[in-house]
C-alpha positions as protocol buffer text, in pm:
chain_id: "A"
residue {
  index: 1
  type: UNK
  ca { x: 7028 y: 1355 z: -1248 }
}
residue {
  index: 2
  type: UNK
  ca { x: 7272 y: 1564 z: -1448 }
}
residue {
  index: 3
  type: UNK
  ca { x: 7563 y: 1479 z: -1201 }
}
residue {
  index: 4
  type: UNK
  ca { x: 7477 y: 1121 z: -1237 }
}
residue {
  index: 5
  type: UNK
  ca { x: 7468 y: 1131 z: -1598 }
}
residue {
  index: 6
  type: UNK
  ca { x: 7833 y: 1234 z: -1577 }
}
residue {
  index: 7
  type: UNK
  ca { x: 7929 y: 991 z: -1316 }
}
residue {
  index: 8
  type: UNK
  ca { x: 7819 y: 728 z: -1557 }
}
residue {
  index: 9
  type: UNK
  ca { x: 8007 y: 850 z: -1847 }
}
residue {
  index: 10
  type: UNK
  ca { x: 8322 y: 936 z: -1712 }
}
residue {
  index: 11
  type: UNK
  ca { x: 8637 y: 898 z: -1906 }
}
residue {
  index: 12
  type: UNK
  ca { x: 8437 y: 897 z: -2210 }
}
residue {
  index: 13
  type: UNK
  ca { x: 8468 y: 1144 z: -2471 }
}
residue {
  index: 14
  type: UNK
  ca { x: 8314 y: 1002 z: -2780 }
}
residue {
  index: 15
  type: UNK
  ca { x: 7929 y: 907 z: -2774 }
}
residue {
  index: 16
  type: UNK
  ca { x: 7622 y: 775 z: -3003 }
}
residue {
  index: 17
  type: UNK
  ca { x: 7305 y: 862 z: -2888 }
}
residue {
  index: 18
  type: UNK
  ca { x: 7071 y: 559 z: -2953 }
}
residue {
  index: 19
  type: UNK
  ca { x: 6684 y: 442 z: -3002 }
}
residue {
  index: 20
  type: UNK
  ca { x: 6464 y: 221 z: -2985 }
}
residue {
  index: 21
  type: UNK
  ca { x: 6436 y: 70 z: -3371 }
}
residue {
  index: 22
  type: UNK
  ca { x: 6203 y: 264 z: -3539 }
}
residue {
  index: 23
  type: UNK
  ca { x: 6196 y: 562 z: -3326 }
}
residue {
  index: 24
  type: UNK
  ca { x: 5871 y: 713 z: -3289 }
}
residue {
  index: 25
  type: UNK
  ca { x: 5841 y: 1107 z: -3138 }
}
residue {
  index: 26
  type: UNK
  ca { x: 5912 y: 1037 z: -2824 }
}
residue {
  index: 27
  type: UNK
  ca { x: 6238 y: 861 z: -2878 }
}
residue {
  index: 28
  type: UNK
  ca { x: 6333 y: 1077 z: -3121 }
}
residue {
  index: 29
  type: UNK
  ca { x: 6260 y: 1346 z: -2918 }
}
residue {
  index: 30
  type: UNK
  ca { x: 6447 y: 1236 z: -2631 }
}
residue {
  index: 31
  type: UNK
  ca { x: 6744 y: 1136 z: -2821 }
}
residue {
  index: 32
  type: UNK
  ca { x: 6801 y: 1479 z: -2968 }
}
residue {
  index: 33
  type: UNK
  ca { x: 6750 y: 1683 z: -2665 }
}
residue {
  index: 34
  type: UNK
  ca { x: 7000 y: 1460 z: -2507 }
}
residue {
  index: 35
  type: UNK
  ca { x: 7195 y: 1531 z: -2806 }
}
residue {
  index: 36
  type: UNK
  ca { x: 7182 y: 1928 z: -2681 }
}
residue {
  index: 37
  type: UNK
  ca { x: 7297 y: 1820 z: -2282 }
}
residue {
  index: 38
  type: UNK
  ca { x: 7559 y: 1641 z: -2353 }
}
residue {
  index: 39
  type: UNK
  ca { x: 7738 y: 1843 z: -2603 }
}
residue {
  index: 40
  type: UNK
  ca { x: 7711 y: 2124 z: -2340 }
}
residue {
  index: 41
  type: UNK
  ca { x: 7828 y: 1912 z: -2084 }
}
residue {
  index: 42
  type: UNK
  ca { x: 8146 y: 1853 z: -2335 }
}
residue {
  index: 43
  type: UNK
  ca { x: 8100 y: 1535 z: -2469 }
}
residue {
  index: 44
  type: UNK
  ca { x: 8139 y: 1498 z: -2918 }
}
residue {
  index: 45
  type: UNK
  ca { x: 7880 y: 1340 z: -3069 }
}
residue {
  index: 46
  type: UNK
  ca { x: 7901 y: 1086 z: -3333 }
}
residue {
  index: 47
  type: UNK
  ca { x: 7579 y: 1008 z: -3399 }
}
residue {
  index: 48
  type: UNK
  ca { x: 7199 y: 1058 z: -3322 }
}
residue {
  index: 49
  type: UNK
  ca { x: 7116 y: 668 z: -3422 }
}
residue {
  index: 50
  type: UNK
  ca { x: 6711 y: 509 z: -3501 }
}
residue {
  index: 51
  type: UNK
  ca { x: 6780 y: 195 z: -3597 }
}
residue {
  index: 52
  type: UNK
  ca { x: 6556 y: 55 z: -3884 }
}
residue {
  index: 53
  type: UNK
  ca { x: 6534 y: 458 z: -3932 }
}
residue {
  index: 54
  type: UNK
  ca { x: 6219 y: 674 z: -3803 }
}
residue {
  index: 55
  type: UNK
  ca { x: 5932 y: 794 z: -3963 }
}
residue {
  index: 56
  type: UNK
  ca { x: 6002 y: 1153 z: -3852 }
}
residue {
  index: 57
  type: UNK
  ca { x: 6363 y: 1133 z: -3973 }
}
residue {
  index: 58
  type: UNK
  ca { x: 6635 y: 1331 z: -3832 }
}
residue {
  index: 59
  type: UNK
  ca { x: 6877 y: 1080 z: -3763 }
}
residue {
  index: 60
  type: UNK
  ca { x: 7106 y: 813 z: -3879 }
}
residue {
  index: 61
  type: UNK
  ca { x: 7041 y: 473 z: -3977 }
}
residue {
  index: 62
  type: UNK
  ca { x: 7425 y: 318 z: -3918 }
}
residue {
  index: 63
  type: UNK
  ca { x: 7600 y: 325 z: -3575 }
}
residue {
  index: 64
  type: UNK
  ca { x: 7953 y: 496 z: -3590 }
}
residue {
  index: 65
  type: UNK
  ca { x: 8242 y: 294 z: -3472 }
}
residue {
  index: 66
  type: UNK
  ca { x: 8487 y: 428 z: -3255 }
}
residue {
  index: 67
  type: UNK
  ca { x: 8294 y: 553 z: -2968 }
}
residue {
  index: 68
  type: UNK
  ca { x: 8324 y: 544 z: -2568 }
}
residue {
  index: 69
  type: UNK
  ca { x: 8001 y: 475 z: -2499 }
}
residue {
  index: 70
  type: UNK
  ca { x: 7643 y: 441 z: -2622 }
}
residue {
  index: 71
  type: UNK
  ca { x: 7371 y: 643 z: -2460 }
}
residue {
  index: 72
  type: UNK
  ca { x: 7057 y: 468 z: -2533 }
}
residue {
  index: 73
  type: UNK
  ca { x: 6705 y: 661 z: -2547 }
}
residue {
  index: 74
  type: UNK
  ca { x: 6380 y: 570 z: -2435 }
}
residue {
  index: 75
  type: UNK
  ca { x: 6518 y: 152 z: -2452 }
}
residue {
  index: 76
  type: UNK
  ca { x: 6463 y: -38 z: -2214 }
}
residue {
  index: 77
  type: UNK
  ca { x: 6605 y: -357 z: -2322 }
}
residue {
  index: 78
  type: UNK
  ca { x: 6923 y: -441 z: -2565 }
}
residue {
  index: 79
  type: UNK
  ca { x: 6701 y: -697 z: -2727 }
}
residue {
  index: 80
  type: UNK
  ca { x: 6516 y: -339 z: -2896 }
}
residue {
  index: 81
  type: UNK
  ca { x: 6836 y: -189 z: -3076 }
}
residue {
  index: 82
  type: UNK
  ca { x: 7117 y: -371 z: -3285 }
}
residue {
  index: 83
  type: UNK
  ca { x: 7402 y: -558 z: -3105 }
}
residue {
  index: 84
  type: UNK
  ca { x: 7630 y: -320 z: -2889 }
}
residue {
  index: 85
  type: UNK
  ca { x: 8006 y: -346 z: -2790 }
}
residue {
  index: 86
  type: UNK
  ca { x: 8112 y: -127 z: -2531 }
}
residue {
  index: 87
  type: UNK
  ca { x: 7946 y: 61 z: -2241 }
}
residue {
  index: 88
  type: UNK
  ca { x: 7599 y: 166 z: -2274 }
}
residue {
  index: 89
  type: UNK
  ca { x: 7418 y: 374 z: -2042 }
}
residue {
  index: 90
  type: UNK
  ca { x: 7019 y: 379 z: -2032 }
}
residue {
  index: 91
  type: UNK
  ca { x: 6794 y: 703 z: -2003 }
}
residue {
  index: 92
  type: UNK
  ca { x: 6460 y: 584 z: -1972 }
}
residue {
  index: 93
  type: UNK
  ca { x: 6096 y: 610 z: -1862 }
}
residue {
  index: 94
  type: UNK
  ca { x: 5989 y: 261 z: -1862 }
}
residue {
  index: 95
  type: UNK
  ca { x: 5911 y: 83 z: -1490 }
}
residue {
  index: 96
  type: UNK
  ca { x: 6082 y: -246 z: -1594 }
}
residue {
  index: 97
  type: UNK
  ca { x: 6381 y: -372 z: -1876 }
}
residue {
  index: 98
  type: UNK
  ca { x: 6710 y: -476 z: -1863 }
}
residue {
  index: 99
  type: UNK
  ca { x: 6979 y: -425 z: -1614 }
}
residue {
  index: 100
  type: UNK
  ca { x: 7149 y: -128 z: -1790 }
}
residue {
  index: 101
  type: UNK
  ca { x: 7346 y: 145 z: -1557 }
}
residue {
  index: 102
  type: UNK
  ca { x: 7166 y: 469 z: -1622 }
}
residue {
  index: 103
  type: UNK
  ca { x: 6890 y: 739 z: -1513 }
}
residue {
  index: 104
  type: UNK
  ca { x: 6565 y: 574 z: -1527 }
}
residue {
  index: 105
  type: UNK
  ca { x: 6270 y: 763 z: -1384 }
}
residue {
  index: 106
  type: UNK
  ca { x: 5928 y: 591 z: -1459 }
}
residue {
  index: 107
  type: UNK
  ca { x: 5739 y: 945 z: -1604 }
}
residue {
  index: 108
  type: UNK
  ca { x: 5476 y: 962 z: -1887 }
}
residue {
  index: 109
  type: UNK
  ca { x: 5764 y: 994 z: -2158 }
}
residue {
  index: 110
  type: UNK
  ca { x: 6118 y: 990 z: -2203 }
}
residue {
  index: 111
  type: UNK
  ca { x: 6131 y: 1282 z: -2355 }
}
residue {
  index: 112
  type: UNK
  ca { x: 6079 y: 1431 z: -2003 }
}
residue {
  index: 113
  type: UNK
  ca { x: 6367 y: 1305 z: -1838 }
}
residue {
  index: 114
  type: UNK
  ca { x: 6582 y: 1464 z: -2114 }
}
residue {
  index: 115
  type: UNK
  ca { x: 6396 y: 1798 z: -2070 }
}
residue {
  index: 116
  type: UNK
  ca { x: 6501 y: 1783 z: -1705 }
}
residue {
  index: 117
  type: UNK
  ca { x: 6847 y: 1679 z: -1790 }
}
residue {
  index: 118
  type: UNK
  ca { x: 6832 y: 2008 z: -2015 }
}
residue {
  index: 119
  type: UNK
  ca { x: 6727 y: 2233 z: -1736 }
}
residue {
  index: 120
  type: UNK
  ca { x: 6958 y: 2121 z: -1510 }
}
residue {
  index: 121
  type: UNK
  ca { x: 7199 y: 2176 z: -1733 }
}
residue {
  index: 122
  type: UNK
  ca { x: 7073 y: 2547 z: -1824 }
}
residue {
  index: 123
  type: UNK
  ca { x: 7054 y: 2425 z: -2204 }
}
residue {
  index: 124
  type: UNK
  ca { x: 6807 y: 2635 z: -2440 }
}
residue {
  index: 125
  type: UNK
  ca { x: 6641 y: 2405 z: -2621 }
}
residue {
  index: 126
  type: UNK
  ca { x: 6573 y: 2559 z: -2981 }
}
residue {
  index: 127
  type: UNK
  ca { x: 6237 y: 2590 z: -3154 }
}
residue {
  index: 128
  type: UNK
  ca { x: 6241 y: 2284 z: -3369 }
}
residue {
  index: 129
  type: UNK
  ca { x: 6339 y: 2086 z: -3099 }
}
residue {
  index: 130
  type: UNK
  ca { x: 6107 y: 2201 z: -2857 }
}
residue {
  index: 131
  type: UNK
  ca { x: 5797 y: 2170 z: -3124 }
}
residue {
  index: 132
  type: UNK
  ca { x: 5986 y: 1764 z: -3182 }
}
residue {
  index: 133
  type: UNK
  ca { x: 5956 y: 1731 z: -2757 }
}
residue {
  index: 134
  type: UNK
  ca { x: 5601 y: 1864 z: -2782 }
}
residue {
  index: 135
  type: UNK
  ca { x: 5496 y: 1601 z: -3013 }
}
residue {
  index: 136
  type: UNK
  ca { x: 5686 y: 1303 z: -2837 }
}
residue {
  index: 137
  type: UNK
  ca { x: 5532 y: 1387 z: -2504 }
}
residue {
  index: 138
  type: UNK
  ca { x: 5170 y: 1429 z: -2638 }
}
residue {
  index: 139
  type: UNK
  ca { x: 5148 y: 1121 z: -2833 }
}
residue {
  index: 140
  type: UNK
  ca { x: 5349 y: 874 z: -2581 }
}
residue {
  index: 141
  type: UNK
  ca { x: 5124 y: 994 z: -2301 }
}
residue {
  index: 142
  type: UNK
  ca { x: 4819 y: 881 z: -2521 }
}
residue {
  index: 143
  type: UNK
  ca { x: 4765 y: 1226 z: -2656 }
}
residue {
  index: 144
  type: UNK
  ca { x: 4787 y: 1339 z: -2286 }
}
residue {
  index: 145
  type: UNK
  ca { x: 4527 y: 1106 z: -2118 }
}
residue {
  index: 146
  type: UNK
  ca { x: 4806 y: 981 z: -1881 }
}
residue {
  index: 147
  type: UNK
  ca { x: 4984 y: 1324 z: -1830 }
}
residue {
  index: 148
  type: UNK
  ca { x: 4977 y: 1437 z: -1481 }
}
residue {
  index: 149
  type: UNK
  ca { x: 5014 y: 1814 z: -1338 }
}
residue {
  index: 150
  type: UNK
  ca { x: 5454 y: 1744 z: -1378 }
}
residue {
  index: 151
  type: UNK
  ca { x: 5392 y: 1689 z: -1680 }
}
residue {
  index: 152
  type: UNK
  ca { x: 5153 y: 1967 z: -1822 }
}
residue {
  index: 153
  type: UNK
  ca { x: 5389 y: 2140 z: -1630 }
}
residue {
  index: 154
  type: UNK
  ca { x: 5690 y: 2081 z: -1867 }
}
residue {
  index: 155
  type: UNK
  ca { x: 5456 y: 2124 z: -2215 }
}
residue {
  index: 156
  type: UNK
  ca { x: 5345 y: 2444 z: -2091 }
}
residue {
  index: 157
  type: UNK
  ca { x: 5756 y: 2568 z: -2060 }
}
residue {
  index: 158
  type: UNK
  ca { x: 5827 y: 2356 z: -2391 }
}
residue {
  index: 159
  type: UNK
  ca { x: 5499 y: 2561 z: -2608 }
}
residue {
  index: 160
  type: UNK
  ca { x: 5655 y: 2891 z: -2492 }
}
residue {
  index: 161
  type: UNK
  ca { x: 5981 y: 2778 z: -2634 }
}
residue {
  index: 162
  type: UNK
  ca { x: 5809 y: 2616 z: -2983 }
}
residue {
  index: 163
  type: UNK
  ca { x: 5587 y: 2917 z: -3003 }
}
residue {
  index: 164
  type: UNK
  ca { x: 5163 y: 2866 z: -3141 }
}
residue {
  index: 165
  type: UNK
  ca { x: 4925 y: 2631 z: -2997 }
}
residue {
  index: 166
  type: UNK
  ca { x: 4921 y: 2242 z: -2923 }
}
residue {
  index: 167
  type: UNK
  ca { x: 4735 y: 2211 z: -3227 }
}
residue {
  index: 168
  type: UNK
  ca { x: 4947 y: 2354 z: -3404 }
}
residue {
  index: 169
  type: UNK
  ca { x: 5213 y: 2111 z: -3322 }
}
residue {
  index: 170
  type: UNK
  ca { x: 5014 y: 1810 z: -3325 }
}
residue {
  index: 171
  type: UNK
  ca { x: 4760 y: 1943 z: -3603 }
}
residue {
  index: 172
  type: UNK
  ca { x: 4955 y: 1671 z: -3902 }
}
residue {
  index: 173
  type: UNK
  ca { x: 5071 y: 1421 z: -3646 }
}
residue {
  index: 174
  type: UNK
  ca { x: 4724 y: 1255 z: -3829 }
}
residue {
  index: 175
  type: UNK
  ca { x: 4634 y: 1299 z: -4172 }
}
residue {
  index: 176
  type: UNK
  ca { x: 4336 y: 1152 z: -4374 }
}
residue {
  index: 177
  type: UNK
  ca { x: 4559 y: 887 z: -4499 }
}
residue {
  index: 178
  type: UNK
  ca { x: 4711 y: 789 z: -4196 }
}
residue {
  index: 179
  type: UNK
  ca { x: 4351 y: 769 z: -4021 }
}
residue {
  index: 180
  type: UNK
  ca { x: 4222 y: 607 z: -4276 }
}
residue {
  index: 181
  type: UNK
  ca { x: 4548 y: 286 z: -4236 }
}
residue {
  index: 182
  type: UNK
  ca { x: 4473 y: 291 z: -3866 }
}
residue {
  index: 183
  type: UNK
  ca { x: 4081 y: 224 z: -3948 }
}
residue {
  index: 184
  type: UNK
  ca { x: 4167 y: -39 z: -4144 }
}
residue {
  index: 185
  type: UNK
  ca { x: 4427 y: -200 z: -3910 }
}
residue {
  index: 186
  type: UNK
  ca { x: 4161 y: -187 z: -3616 }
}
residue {
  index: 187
  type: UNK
  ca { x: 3890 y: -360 z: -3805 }
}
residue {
  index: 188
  type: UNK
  ca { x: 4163 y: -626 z: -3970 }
}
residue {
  index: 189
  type: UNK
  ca { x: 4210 y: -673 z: -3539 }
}
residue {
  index: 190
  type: UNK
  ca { x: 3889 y: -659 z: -3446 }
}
residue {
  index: 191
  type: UNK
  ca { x: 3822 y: -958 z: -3707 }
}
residue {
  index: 192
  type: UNK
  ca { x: 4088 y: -1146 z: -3548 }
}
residue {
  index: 193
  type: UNK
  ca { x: 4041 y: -1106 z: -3199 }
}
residue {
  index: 194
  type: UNK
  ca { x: 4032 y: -1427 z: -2945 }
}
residue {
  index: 195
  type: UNK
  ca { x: 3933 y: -1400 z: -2633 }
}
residue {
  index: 196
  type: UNK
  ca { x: 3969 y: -1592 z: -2296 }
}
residue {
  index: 197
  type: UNK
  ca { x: 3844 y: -1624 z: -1969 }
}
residue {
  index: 198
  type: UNK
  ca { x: 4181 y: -1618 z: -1712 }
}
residue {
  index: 199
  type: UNK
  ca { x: 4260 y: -1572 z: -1384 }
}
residue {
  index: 200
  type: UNK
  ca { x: 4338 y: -1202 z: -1486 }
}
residue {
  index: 201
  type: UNK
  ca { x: 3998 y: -1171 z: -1624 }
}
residue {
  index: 202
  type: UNK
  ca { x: 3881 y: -1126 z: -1981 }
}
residue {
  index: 203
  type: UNK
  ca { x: 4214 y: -1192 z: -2229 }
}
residue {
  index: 204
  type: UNK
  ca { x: 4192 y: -1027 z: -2567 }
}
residue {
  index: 205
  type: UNK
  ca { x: 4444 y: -1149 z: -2822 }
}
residue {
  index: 206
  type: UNK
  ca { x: 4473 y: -996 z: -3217 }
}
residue {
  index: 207
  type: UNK
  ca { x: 4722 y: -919 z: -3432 }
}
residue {
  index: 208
  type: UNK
  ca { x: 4811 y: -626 z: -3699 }
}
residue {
  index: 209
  type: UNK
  ca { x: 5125 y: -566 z: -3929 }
}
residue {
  index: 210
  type: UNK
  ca { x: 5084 y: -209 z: -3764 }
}
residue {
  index: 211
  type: UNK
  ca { x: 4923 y: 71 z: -3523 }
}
residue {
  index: 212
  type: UNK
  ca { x: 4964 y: -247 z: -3219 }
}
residue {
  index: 213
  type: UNK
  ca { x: 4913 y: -22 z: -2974 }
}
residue {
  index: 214
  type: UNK
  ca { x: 4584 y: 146 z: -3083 }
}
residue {
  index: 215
  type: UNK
  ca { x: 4408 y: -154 z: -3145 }
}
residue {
  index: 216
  type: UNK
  ca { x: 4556 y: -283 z: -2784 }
}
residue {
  index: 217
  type: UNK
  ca { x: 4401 y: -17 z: -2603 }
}
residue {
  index: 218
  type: UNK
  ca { x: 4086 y: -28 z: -2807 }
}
residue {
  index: 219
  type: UNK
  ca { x: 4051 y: -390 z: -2682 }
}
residue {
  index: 220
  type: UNK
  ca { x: 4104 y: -254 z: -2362 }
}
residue {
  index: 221
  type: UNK
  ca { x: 3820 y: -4 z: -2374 }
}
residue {
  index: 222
  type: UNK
  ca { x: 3551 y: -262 z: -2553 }
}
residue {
  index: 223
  type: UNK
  ca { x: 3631 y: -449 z: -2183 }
}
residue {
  index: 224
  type: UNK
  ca { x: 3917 y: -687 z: -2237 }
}
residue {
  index: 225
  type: UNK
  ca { x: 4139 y: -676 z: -1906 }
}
residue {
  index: 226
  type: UNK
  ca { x: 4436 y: -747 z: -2114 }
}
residue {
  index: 227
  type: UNK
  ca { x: 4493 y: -747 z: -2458 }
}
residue {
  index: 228
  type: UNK
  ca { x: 4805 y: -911 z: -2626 }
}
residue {
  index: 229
  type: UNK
  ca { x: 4850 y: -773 z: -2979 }
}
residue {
  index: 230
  type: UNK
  ca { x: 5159 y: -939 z: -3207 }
}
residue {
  index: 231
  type: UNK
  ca { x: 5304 y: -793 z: -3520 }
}
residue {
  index: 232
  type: UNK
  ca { x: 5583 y: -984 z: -3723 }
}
residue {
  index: 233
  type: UNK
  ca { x: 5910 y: -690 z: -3712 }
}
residue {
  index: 234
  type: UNK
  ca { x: 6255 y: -749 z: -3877 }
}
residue {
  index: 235
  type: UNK
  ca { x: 6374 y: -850 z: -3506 }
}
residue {
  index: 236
  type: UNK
  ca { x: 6121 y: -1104 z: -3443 }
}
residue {
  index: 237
  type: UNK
  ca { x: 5736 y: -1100 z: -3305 }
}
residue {
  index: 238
  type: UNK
  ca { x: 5638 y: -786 z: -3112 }
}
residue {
  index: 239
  type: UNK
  ca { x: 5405 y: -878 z: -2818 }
}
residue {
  index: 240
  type: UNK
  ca { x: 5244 y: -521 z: -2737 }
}
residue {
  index: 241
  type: UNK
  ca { x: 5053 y: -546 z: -2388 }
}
residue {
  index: 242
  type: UNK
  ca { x: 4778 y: -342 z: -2247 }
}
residue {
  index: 243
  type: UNK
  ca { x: 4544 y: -299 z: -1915 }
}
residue {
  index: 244
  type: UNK
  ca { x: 4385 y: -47 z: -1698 }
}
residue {
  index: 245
  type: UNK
  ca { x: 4438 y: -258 z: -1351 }
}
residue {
  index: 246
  type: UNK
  ca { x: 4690 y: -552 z: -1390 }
}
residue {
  index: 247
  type: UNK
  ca { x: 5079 y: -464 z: -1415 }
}
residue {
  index: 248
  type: UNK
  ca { x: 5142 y: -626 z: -1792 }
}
residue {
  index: 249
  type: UNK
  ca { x: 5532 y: -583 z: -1734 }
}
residue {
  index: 250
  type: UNK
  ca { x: 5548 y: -913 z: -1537 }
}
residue {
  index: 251
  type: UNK
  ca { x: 5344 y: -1081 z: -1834 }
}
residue {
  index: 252
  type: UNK
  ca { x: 5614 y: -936 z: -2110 }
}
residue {
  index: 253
  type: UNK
  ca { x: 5883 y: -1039 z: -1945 }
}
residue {
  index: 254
  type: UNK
  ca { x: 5729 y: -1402 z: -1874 }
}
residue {
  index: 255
  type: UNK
  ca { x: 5736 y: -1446 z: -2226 }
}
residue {
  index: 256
  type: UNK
  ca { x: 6013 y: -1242 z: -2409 }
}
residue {
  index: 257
  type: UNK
  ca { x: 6264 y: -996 z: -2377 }
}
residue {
  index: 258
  type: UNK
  ca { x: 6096 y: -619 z: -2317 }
}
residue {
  index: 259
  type: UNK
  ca { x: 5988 y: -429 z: -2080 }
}
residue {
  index: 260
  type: UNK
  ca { x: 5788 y: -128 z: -2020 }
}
residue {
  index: 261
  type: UNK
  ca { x: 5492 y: 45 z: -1780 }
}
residue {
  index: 262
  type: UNK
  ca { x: 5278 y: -155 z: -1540 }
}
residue {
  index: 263
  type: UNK
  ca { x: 4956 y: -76 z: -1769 }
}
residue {
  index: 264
  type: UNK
  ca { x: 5121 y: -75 z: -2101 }
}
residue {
  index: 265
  type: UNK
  ca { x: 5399 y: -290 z: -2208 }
}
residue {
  index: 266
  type: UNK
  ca { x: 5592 y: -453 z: -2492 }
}
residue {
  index: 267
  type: UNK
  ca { x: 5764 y: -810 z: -2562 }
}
residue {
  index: 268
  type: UNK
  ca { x: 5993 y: -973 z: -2833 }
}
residue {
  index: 269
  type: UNK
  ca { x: 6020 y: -1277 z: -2967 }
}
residue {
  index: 270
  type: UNK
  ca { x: 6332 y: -1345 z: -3085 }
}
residue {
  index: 271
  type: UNK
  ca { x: 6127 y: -1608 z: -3372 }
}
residue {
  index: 272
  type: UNK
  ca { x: 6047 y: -1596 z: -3759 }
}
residue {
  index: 273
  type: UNK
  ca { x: 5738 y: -1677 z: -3750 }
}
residue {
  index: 274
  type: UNK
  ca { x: 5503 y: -1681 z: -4058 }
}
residue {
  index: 275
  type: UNK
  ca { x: 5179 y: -1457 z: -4041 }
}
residue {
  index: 276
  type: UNK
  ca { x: 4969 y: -1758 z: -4039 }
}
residue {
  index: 277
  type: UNK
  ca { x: 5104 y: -1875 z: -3745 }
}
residue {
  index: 278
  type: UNK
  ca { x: 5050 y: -1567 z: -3519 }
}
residue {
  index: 279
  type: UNK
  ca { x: 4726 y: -1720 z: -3381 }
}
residue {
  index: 280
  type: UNK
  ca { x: 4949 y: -2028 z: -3282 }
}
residue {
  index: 281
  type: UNK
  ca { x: 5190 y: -1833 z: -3117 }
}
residue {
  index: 282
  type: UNK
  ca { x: 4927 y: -1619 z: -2956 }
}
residue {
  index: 283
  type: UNK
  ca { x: 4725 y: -1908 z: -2778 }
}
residue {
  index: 284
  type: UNK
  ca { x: 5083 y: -2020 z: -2655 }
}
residue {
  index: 285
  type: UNK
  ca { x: 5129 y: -1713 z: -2509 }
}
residue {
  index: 286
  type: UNK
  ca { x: 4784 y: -1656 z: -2357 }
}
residue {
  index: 287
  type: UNK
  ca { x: 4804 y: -2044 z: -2202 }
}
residue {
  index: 288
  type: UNK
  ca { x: 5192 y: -1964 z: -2059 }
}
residue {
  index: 289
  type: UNK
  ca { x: 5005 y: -1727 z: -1860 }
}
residue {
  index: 290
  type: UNK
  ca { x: 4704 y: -1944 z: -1766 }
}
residue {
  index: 291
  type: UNK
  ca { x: 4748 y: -2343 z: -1818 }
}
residue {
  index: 292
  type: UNK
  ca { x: 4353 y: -2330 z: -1727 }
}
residue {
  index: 293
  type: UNK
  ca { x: 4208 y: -2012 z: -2002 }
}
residue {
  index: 294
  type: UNK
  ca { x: 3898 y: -2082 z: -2093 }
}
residue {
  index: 295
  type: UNK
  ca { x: 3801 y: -1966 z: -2495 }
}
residue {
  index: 296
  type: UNK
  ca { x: 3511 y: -1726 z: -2543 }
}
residue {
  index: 297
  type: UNK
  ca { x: 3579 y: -1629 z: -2856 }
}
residue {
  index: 298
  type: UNK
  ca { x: 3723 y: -1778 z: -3142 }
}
């Protein structure tokens, strides 16, 4: 991967690392240990970019001008990050997105790919960003429910390098407060859930101003076969999808630009749509996919 990696950014000297907007661990994570392999593999940095920021910090908000290239982190579709001019090149995890040259390898996280980019470049990733790539894997694997033996694997080598426990990494990734915003985001969904009888099975559609995914794969685990949860973001309406048996990436892409994993994935509607109107959009959505649904719930 490392050679390819260099193949793609040849004749480049300049670079911006680049995330997803609102980088969460993972991305984060990702971004800076690619940050680490390609300054050993010579290139200057500019910038370690989260557009719309991160809640972890650690980066910029602005993208530098004057660069060779953009290296984008854990995105898998230019409709996630501001407009670029100029080459890009994609490291990512996710099974479908845009057309982007790059190293995509569909794995648990992107934060592994950039670990394996780092040993293969003999990098020694320091403590604080081995304790960041702890936390991005553990939480974008669903707090390790879809980590296989690869990836335990990696954590194990990345915990002797962040030193302490798992806990000790992830003990704040949820404080009172922020459990106590996610229970009241669930139960806000859980009031507004629709559901439908499809082709696919049971559809679940709700939506939440935030924690999409949580209340997606709770829908999943009351027995929805899909669920389709929106929230209205700067960019437009985020469609976050979820299943345990169909491949949701088709379904994104049917009806925005996005991308993702075959059980979990994430669409954007380029729209300004009022919060009133998410139902609306919702039942378009769920009827795109099935002209014959059938409403159980309402």
């Amino acid at each position: 991967m490392l050679e390819r990696l260099r193949e793609l950014l040849r004749g480049a000297g300049r670079v911006a690392i680049v995330t997803h907007r609102r980088a969460d661990a993972d991305a984060l994570a990702c971004a800076r240990v690619l940050e680490l392999v390609l300054r050993k593999m010579g290139f200057d940095i500019a910038a370690v970019v989260c557009p719309e920021g991160s809640p972890l910090g650690g980066c910029s908000g602005e993208l530098p001008r004057g660069v060779d290239a953009y290296v984008l982190a854990d995105v898998a579709s230019l409709s996630q990050v501001p407009g670029l001019e100029g080459r890009c090149v994609r490291v990512d995890h996710h099974k479908t997105g845009d057309d982007i040259p790059g190293i995509v390898v569909e794995r648990p996280s992107c934060t592994e790919i950039a670990v394996r980019l780092a040993e293969e470049a003999g990098v020694e990733i320091p403590a604080d960003v081995a304790r960041l790539a702890v936390l991005g894997i553990y939480t974008d694997t669903g707090r390790l429910k879809r980590a296989d033996a690869e990836t335990l694997a990696l954590l194990a080598r990345l915990l002797e390098r962040a030193g302490g426990t798992l806990g000790d990494v992830t003990g704040d990734e949820r404080g009172a407060g922020r459990e106590e915003r996610r229970a009241l985001a669930l139960l806000k969904g859980m009031r507004r859930l629709e559901a439908y009888k499809t082709s696919l099975g049971t559809l679940c559609t709700s939506h939440v101003s935030a924690y999409e995914a949580d209340l997606a794969a709770l829908l999943v685990s009351v027995g929805c076969d899909v669920a389709i949860v929106a929230s209205r973001k700067d960019d437009g309406v985020h469609l976050v999808f979820r299943s345990r048996d169909i491949d949701v990436t088709s379904l994104a892409r049917s009806v925005g630009a996005g991308g993702g994993h075959k059980e979990a994935a994430v669409a954007i509607i380029s729209e300004r749509v009022a919060k009133s109107r998410l139902p609306l959009l919702l039942r378009g959505v769920v009827f795109r996919i099935d002209p014959g649904a059938r409403v159980l719930v309402k």
